[in-house]
Backbone as JSON Lines, residues from 0, in Angstrom:
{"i":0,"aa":"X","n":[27.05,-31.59,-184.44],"ca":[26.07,-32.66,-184.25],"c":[25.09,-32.19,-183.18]}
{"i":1,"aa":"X","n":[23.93,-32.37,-183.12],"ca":[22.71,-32.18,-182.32],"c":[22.67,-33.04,-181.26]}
{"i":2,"aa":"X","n":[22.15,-32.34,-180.79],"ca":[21.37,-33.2,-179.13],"c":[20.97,-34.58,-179.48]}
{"i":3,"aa":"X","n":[20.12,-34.57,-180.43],"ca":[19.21,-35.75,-181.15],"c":[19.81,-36.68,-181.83]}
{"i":4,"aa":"X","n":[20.65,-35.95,-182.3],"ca":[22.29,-37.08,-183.37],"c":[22.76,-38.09,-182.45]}
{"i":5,"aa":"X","n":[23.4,-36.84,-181.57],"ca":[24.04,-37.64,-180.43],"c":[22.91,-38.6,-179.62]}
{"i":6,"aa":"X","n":[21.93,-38.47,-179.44],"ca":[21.41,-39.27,-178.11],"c":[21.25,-40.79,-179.17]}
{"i":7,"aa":"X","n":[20.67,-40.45,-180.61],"ca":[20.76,-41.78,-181.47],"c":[21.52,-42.38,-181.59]}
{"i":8,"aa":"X","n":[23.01,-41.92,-181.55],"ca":[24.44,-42.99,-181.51],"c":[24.88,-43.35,-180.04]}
{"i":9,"aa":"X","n":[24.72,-42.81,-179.16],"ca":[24.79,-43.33,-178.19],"c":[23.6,-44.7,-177.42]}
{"i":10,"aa":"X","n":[22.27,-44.45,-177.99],"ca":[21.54,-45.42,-178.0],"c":[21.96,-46.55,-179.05]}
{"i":11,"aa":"X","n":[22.39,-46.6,-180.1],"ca":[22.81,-47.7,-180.98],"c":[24.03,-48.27,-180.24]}
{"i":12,"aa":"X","n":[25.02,-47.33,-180.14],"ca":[26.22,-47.97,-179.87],"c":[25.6,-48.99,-178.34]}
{"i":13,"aa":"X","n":[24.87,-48.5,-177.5],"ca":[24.57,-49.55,-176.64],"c":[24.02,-50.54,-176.63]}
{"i":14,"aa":"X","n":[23.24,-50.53,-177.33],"ca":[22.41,-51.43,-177.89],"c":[23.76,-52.5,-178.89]}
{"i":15,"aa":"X","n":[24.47,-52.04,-179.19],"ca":[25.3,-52.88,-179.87],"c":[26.3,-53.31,-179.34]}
{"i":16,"aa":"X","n":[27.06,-52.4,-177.93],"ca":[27.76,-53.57,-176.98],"c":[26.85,-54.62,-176.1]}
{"i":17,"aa":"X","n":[25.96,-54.29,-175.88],"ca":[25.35,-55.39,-175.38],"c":[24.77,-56.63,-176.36]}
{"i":18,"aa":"X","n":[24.7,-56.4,-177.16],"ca":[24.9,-57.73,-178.33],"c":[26.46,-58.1,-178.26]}
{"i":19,"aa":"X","n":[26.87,-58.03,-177.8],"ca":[29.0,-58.42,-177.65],"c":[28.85,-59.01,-176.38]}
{"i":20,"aa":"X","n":[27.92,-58.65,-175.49],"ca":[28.72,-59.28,-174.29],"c":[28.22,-60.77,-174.74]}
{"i":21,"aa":"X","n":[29.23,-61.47,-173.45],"ca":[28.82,-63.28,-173.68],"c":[27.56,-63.48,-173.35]}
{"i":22,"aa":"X","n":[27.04,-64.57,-174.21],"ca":[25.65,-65.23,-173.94],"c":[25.52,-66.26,-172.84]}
{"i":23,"aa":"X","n":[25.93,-66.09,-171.71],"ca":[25.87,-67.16,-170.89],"c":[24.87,-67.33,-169.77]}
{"i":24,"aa":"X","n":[24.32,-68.47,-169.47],"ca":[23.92,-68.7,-168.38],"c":[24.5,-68.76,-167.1]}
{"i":25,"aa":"X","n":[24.27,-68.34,-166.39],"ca":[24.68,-67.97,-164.67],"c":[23.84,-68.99,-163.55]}
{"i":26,"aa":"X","n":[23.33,-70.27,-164.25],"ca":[23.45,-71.33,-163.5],"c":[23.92,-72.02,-163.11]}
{"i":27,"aa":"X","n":[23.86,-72.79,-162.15],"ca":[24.9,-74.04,-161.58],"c":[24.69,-74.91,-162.39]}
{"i":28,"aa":"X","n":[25.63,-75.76,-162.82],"ca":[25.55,-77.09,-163.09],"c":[25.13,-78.39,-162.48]}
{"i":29,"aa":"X","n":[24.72,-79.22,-163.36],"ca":[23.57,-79.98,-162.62],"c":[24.83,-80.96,-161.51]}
{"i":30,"aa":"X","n":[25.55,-81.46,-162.25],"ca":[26.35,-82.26,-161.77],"c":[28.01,-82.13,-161.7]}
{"i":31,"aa":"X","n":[28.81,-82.43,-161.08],"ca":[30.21,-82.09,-161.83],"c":[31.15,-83.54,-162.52]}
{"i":32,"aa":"X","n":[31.59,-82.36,-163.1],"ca":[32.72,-82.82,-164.6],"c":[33.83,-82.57,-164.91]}
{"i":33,"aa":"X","n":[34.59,-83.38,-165.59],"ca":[35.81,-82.93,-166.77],"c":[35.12,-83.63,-167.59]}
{"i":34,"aa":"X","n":[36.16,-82.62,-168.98],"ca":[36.3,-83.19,-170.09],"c":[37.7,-83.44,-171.13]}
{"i":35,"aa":"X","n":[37.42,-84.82,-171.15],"ca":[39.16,-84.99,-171.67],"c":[38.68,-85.87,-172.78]}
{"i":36,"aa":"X","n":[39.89,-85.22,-173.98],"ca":[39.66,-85.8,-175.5],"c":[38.19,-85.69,-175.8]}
{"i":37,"aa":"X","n":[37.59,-84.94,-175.64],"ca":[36.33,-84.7,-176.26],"c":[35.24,-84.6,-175.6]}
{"i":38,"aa":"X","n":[34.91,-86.01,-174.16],"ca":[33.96,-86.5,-173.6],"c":[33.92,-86.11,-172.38]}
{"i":39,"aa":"X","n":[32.44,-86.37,-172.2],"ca":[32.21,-85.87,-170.36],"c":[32.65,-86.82,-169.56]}
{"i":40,"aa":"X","n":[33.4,-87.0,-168.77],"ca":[33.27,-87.57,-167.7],"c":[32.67,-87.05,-166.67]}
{"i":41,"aa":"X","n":[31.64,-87.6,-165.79],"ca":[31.13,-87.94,-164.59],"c":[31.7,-88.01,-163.31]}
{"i":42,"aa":"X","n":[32.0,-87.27,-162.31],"ca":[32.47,-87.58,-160.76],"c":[31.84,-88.33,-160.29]}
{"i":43,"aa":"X","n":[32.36,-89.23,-160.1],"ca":[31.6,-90.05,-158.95],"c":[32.36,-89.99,-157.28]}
{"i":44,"aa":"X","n":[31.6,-90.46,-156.35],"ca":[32.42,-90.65,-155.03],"c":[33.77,-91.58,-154.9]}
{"i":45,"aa":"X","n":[33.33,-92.37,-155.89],"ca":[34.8,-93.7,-155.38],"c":[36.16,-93.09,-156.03]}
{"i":46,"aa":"X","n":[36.81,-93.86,-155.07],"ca":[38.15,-93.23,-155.03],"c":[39.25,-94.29,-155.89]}
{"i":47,"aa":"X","n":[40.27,-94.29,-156.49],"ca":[40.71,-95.22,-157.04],"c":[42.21,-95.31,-156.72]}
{"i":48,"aa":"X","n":[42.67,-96.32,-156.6],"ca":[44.07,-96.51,-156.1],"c":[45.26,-96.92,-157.34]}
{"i":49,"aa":"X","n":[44.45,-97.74,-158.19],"ca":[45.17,-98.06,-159.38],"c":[45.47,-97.37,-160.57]}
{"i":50,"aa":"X","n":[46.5,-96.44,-159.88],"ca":[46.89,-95.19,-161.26],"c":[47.78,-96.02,-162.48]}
{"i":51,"aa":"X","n":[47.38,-95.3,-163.43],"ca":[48.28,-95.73,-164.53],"c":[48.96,-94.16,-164.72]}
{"i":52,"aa":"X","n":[48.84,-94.03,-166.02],"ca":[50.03,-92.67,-166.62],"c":[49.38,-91.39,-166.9]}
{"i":53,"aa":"X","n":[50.0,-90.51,-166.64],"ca":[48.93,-89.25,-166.76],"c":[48.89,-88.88,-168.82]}
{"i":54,"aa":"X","n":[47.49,-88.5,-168.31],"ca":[46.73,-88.41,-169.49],"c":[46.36,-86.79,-170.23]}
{"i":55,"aa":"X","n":[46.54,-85.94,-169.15],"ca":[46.29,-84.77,-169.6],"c":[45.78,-83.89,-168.84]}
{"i":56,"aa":"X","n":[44.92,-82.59,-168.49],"ca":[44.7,-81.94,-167.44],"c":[43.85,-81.07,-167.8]}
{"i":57,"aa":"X","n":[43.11,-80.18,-167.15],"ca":[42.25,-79.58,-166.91],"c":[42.66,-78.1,-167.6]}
{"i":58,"aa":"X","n":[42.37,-77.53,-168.82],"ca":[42.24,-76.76,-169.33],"c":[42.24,-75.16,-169.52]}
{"i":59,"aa":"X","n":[40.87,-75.25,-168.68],"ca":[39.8,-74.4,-168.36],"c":[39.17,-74.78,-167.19]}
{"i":60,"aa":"X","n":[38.78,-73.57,-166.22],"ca":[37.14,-74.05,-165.48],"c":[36.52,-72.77,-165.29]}
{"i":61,"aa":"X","n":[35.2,-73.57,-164.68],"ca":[34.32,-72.42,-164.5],"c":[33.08,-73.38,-163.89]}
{"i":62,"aa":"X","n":[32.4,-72.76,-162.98],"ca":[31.45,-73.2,-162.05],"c":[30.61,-72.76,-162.95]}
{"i":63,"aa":"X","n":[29.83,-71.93,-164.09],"ca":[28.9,-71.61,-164.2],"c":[28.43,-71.98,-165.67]}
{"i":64,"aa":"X","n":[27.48,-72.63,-166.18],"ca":[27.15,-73.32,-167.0],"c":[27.38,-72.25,-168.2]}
{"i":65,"aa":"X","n":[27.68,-72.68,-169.24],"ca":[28.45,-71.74,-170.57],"c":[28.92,-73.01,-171.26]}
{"i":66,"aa":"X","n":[29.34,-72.51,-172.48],"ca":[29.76,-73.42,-173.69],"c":[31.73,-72.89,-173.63]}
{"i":67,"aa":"X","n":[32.55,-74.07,-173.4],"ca":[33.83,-73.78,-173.22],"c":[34.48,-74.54,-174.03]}
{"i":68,"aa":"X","n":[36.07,-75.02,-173.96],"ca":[36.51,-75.46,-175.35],"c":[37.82,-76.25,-174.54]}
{"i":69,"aa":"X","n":[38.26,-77.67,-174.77],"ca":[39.62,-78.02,-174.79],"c":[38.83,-79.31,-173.33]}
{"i":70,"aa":"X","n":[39.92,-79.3,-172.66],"ca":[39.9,-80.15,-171.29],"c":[38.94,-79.41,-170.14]}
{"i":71,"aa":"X","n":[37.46,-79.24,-170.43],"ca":[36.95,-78.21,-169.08],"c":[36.38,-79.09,-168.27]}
{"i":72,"aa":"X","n":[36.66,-77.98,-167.16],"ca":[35.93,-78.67,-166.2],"c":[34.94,-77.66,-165.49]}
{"i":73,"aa":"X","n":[34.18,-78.46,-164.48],"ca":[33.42,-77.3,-163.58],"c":[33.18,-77.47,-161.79]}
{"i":74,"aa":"X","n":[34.17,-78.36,-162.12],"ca":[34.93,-79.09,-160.33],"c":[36.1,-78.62,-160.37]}
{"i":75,"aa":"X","n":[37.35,-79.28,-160.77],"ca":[38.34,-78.61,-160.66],"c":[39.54,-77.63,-161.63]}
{"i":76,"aa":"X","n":[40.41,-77.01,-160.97],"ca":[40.79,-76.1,-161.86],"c":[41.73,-76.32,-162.5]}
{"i":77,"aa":"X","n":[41.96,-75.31,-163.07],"ca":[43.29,-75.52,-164.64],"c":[44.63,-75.9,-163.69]}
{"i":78,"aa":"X","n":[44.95,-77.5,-164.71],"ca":[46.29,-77.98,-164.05],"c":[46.22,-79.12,-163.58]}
{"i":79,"aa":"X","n":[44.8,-79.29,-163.27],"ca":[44.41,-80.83,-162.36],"c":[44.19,-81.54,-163.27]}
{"i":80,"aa":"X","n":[44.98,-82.66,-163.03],"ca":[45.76,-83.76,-163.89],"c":[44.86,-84.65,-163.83]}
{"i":81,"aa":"X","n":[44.62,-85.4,-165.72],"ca":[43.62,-86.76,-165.38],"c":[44.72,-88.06,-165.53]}
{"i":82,"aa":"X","n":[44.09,-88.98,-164.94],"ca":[45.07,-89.93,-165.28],"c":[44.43,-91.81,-165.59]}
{"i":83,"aa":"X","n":[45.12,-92.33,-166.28],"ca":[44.57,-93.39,-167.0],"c":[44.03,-94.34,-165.34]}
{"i":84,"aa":"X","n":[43.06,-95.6,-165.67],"ca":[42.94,-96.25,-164.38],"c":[43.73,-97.55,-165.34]}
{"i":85,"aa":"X","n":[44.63,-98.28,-164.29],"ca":[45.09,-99.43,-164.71],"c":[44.1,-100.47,-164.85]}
{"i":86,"aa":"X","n":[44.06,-100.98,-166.0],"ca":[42.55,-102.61,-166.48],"c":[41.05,-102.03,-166.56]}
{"i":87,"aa":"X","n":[41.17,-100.34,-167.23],"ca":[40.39,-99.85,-167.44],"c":[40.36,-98.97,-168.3]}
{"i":88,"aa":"X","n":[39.99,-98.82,-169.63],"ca":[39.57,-98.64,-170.83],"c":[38.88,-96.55,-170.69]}
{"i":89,"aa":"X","n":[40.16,-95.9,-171.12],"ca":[39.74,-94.38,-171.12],"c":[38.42,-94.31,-171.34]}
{"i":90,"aa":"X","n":[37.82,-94.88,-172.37],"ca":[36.51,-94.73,-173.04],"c":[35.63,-95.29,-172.22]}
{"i":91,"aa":"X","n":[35.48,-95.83,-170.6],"ca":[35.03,-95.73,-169.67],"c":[35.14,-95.21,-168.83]}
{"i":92,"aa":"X","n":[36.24,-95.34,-168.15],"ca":[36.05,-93.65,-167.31],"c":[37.97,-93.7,-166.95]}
{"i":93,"aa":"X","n":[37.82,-92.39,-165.88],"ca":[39.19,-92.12,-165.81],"c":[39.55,-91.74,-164.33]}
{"i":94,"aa":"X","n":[40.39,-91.53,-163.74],"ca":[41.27,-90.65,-162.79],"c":[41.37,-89.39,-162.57]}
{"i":95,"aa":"X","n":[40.82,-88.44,-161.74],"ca":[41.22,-87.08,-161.63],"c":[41.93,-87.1,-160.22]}
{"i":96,"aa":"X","n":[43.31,-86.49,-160.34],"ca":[43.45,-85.87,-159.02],"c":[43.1,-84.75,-158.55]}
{"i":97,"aa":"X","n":[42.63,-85.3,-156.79],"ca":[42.29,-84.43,-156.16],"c":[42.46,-84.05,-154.44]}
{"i":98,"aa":"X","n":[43.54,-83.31,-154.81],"ca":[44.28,-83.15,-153.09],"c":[44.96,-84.68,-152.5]}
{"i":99,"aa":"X","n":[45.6,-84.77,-153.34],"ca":[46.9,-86.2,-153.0],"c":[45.6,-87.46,-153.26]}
{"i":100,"aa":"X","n":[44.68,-87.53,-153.47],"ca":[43.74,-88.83,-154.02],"c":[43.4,-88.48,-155.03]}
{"i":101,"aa":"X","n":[43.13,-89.35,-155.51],"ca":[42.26,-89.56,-157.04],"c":[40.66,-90.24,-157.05]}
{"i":102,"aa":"X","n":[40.05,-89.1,-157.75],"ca":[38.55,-89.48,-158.1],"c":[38.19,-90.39,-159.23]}
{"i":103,"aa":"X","n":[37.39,-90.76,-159.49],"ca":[36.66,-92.13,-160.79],"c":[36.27,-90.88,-161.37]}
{"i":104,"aa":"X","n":[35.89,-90.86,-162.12],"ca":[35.0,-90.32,-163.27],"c":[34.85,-90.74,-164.92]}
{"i":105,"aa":"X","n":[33.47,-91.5,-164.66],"ca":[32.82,-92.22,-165.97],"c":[32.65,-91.6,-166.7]}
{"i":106,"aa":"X","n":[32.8,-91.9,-168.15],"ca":[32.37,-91.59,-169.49],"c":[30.79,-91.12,-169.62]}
{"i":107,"aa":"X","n":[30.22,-90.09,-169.73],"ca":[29.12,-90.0,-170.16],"c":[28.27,-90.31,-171.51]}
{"i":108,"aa":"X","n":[29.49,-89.33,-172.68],"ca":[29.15,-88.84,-173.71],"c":[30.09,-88.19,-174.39]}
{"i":109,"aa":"X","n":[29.57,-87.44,-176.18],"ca":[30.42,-86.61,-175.76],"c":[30.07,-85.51,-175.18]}
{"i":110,"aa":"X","n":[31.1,-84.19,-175.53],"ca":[30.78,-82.76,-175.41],"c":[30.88,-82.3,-175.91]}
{"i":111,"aa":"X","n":[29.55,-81.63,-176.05],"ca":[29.17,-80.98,-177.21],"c":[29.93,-79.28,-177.11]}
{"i":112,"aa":"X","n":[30.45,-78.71,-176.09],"ca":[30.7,-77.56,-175.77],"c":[31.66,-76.49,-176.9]}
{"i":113,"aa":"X","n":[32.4,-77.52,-177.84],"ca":[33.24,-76.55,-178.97],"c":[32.36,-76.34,-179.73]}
{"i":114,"aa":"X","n":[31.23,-76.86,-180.13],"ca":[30.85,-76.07,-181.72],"c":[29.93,-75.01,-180.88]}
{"i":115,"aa":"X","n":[30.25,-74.11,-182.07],"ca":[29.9,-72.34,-181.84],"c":[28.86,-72.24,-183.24]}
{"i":116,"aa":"X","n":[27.49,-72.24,-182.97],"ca":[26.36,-72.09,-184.08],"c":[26.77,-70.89,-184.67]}
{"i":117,"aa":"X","n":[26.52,-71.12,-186.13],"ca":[26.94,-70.45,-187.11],"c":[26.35,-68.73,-187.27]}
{"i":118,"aa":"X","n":[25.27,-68.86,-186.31],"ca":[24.89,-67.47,-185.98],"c":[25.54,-66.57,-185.65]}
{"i":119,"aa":"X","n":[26.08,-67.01,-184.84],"ca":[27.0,-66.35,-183.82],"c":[27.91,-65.48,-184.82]}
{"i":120,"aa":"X","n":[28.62,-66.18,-186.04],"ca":[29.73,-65.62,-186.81],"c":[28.59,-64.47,-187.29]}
{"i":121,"aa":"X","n":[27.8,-64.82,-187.83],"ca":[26.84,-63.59,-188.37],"c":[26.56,-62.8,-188.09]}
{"i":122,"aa":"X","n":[25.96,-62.79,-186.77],"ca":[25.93,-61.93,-185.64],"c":[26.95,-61.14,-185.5]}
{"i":123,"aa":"X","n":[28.09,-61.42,-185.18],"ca":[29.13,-60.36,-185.64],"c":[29.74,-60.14,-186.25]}
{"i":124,"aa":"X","n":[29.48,-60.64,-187.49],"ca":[29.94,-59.76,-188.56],"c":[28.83,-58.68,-189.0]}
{"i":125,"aa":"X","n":[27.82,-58.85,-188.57],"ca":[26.6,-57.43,-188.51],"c":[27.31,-56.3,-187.68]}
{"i":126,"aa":"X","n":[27.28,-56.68,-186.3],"ca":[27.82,-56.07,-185.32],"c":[29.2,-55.26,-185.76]}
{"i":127,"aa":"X","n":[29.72,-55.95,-186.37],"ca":[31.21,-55.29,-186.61],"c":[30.58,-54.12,-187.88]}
{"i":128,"aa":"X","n":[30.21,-54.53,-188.85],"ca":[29.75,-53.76,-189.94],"c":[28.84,-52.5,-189.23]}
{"i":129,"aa":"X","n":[27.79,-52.88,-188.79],"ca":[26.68,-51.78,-188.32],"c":[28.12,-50.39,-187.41]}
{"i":130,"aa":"X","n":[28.59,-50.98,-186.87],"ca":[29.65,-50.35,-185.74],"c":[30.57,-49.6,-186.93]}
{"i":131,"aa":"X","n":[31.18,-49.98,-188.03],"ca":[31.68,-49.28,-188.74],"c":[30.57,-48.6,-189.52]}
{"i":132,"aa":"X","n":[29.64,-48.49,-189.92],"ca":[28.73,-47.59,-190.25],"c":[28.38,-46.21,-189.45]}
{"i":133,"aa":"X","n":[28.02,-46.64,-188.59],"ca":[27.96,-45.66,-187.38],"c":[29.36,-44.88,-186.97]}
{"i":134,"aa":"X","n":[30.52,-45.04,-187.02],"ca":[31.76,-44.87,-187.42],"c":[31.81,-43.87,-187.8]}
{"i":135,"aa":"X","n":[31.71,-44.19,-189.41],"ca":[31.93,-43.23,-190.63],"c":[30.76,-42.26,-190.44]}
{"i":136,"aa":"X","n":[29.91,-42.77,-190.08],"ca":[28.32,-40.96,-190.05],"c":[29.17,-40.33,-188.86]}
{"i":137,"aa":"X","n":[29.25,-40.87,-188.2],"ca":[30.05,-39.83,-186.75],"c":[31.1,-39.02,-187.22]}
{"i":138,"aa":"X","n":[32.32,-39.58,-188.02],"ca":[33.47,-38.86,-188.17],"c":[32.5,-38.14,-189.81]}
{"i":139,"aa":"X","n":[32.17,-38.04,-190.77],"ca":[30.96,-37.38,-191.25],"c":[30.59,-35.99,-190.94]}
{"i":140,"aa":"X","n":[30.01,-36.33,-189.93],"ca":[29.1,-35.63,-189.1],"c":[29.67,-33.86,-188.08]}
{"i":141,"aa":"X","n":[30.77,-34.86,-187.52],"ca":[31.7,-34.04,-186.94],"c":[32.67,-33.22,-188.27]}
{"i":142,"aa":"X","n":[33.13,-33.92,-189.41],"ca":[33.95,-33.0,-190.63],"c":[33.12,-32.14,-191.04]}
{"i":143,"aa":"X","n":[31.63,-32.35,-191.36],"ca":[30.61,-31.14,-191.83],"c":[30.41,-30.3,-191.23]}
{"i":144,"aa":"X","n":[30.69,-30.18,-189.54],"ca":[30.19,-29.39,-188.85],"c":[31.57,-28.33,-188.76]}
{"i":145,"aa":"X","n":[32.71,-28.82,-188.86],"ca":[34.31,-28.05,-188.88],"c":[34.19,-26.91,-189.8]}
C-alpha cells in the first residue's frame, strides 16, 4: 500500500470515529431535575415533612445537558430515592431525598429524553457499513501486495 492509500484510510477512518463520538452538549442546565415515570419534576426550595412510601430513585445523572433514559437526574445522583408526598397526587409533584431532608419537586411535563431520532439508527448503520468497506479494501490491499 502507498503513502497516498494509507494517508486516505487513515483520513476516512477519522473522519468516521468522530461521527461515533456522542452528540452532546456541554452546557449547564437551565434548572435542576429528576425524572420519575416519565416526567420532569422541578426542584423547588421547600422542604417537605410529610413522607409517604418510596417511589423509586435516581437512575442516572449527569450535570451536563444530553438526552438520557430511565429515572435522570441532573442534581442528584444514582440511588437518591424519590418518595410519594402524603395528600398529594405523584402527577403533581414529589419528594426527593436529600442529605437526611427531603426536597418538593413539581411536575413539569413530560420527558422527552428517551426517544432517539431515527437518524441516528441510519447514521450508523452507514458508519458501520462504510467502516466495513474500508475493511475489506485494506485487508485487499495488503493480500495483493503479499
Amino acid at each position: 500500500m502507498n503513502v497516498k492509500k494509507a494517508s486516505v484510510l487513515i483520513l476516512c477512518f477519522a473522519i468516521l470515529f468522530s461521527l461515533l463520538l456522542p452528540k452532546q452538549s456541554l452546557a449547564k442546565w437551565a434548572y435542576p431535575f429528576v425524572v420519575y415515570d416519565g416526567y420532569t419534576y422541578v426542584l423547588s426550595e421547600e422542604s417537605v415533612t410529610d413522607i409517604g412510601k418510596e417511589i423509586g430513585e435516581v437512575t442516572k445523572y449527569s450535570d451536563y445537558e444530553g438526552t438520557y433514559s430511565g429515572n435522570f437526574s441532573n442534581e442528584f445522583h444514582k440511588g437518591t430515592k424519590y418518595y410519594s408526598i402524603k395528600g398529594i397526587s405523584t402527577d403533581k409533584a414529589i419528594a426527593v431525598a436529600d442529605q437526611g431532608h427531603y426536597k418538593k419537586a413539581d411536575r413539569r411535563g413530560k420527558y422527552e429524553g428517551k426517544k432517539v431520532a431515527p437518524i441516528r439508527y441510519i447514521e450508523t448503520g452507514l458508519i458501520i457499513f462504510v467502516i466495513v468497506v474500508l475493511l475489506i479494501y485494506a485487508f485487499r490491499s495488503i493480500k495483493a501486495r503479499s
